[in-house]
C-alpha positions in Angstrom: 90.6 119.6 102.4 89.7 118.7 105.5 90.7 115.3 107.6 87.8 112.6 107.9 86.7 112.3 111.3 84.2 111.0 113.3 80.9 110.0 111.3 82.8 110.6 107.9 85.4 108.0 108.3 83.0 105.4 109.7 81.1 105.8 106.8 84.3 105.4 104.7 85.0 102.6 106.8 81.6 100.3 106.4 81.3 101.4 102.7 84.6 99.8 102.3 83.9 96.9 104.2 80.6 96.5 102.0 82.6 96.5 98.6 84.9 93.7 99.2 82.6 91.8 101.4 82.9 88.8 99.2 86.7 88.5 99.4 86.5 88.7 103.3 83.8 86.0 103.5 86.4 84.0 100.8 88.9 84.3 103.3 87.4 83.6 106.5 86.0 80.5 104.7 89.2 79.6 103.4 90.9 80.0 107.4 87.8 78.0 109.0 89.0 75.0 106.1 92.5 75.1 106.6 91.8 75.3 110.2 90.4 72.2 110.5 92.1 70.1 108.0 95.1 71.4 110.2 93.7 70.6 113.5 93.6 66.5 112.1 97.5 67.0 110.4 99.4 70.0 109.8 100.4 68.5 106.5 97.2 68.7 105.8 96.4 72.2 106.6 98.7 73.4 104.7 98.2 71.7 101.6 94.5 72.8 101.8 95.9 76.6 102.5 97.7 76.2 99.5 94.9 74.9 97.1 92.7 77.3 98.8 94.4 80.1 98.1 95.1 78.8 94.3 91.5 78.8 93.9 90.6 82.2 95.8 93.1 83.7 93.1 91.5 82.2 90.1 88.2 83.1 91.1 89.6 86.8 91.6 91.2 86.6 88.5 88.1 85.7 86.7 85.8 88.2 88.4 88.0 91.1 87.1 86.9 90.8 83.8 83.0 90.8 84.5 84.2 94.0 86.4 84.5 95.8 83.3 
């Protein structure tokens, strides 16, 4: 078997990308949110990381069993 190269592993590369769009556009929500609440107190950016990422793990949680 030959290495990917060139065109192949691009292709690899944006198919992946593709699949698990939805959890990257979770996260970069979830930064842009805890951003902010950190810029008006730190306390408060992390708190909001927290619950954030509590949430982002229930809702992956749930979506693996409409997977199947």
């Amino acid at each position: 078997m030959r290495p990917l190269a060139g065109k192949d592993m691009m292709k690899k590369i944006i198919n992946q990308l593709v699949r698990h769009l939805n959890y990257l556009v979770l996260l970069a929500g979830a930064a842009a949110v805890t951003a902010g609440a950190g810029m008006l107190c730190p306390a408060a950016g992390w708190l909001t990381g927290g619950g954030l990422a509590l949430a982002g793990a229930v809702l992956s949680i749930m979506g693996e069993d409409d997977a199947k």
